[in-house]
C-alpha positions as CSV (number, residue, x, y, z in Angstrom):
1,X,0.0,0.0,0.0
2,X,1.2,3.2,-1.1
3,X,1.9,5.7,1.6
4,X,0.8,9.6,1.1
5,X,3.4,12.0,1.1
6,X,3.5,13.3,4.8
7,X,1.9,16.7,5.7
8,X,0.4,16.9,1.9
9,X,-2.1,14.3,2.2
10,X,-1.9,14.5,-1.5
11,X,-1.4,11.7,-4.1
12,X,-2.0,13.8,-7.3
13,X,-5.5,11.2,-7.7
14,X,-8.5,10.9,-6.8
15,X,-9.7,7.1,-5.6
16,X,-13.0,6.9,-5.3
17,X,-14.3,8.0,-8.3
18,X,-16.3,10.9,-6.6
19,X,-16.2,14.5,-7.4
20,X,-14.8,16.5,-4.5
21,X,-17.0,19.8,-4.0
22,X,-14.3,21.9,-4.8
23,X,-16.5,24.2,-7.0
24,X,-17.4,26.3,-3.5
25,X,-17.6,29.7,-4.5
26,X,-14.0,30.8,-4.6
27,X,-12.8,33.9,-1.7
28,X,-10.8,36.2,-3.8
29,X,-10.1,38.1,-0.5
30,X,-8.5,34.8,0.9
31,X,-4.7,36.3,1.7
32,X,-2.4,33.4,0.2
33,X,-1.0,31.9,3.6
34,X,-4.5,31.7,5.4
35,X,-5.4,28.3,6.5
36,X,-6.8,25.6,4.3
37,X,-9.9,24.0,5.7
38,X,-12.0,21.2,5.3
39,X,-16.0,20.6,6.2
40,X,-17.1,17.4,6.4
41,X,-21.0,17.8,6.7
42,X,-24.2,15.6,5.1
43,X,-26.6,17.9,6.2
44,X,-26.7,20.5,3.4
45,X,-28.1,23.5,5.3
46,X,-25.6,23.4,8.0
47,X,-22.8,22.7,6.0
48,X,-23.1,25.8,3.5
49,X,-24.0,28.3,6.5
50,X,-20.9,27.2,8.5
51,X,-18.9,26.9,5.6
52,X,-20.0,30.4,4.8
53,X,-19.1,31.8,8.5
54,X,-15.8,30.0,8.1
55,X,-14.8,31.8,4.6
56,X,-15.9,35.4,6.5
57,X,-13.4,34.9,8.8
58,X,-10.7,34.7,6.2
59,X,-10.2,30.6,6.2
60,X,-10.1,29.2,2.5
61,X,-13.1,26.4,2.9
62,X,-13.7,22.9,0.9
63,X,-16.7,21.1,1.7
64,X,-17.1,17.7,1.6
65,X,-20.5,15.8,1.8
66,X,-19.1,12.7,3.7
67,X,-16.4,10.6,4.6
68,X,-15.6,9.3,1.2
69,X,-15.7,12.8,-0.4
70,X,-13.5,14.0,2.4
71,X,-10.5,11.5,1.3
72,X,-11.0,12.6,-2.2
73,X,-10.3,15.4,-1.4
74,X,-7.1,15.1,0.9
75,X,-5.6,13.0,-1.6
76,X,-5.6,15.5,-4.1
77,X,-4.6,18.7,-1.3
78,X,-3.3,19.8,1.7
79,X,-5.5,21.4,4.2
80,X,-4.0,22.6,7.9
81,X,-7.5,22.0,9.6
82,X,-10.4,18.8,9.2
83,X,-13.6,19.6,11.0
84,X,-16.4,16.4,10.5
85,X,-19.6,15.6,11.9
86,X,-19.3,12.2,13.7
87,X,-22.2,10.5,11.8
88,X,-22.8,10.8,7.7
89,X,-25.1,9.1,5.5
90,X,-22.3,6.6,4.0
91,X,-20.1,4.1,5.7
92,X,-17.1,6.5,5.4
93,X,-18.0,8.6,8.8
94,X,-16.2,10.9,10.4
95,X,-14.4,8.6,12.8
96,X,-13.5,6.4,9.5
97,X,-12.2,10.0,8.5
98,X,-10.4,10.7,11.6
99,X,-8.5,7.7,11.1
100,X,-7.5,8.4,7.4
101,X,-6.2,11.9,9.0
102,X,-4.3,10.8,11.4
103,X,-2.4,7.9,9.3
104,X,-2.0,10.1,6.1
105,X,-1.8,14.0,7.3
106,X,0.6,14.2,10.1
107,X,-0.1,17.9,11.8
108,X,-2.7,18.6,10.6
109,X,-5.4,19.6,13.1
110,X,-8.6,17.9,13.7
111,X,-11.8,18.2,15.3
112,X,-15.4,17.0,15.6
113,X,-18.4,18.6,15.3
114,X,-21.1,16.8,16.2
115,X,-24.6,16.5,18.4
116,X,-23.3,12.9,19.6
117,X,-20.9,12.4,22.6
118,X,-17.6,11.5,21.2
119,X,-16.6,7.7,21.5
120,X,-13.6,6.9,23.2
121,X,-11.1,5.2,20.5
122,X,-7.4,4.8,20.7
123,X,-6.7,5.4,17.4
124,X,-8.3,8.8,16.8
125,X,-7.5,11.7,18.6
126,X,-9.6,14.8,17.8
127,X,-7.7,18.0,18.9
128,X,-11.4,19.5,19.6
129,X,-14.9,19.2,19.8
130,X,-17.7,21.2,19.5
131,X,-21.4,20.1,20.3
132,X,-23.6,21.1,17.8
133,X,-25.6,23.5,18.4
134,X,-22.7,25.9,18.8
135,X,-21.8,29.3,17.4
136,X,-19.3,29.2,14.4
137,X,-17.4,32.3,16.1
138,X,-16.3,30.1,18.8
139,X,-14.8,27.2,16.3
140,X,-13.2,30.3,14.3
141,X,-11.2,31.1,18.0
142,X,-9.9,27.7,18.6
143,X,-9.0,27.6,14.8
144,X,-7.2,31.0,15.0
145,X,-5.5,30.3,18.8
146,X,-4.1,26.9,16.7
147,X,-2.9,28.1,13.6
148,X,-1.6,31.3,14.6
149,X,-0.2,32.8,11.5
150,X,-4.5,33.3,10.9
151,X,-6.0,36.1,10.8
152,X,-6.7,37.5,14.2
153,X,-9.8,39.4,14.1
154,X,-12.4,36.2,16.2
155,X,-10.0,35.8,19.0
156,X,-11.7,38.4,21.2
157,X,-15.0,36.3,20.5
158,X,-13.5,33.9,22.7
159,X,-13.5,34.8,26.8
């Protein structure tokens, strides 16, 4: 089994024959060196209005509408952050995800967003969670505290 370049999470390919949802409409006031994120979410309301919030705050946003979609995507580009829901409508969840992240994207920071209580498993380690409901500005201050070269504007939403 071929192993993905470290840090890159990139193979030049995509696997699954899917078709990432790259086509997000593009930031043009993105500065180059802002952090690359992705949004794993099914549910299509609540992915596009936190995807939305996260693009405001100056973070260059992919979406992904599962698990499956979410590798895709990482195999073809780097991203610094990975926030997924825990449970998607295919078989590639977000702990399935979480696993793919931290075996192919060393440093790269991930966390869950979900309504359900985390499980406990060895092999995944989030670096946060958030319990949906929760307010996008505080996810934007933990993402801006852990990348720090981010733009600094949400920190003070944070107490």
């Amino acid at each position: 089994m071929e192993k993905d370049p470290p840090r890159w999470c990139s193979s030049g390919r995509v696997s699954s024959g899917t078709t990432p949802l790259i086509n997000s409409p593009p930031n043009t006031d993105v500065p180059p060196n802002a952090v690359k994120l992705l949004y794993a979410e099914d549910e299509v309301p609540l992915r596009l209005m936190l995807a939305e919030a996260l693009r405001e705050a100056g973070f260059q946003v992919f979406e992904a509408s599962d698990g499956e979609e979410s590798i895709s995507i990482l195999k073809t580009m780097s991203v610094d952050v990975v926030v997924t829901d825990l449970r998607m409508a295919t078989l590639t969840d977000g702990l399935e995800l979480g696993r793919y992240v931290r075996a192919h994207c060393p440093g790269v920071s991930l966390v869950l967003a979900s309504a359900q209580a985390p499980p406990i498993i060895d092999d995944v380690m989030f670096d946060a969670f958030f319990v949906k409901p929760f307010a996008s500005e505080d996810l934007v201050a933990w993402i801006k505290r852990r990348h720090s070269s981010a733009p600094d504007a949400a920190d003070s939403a944070v107490p």
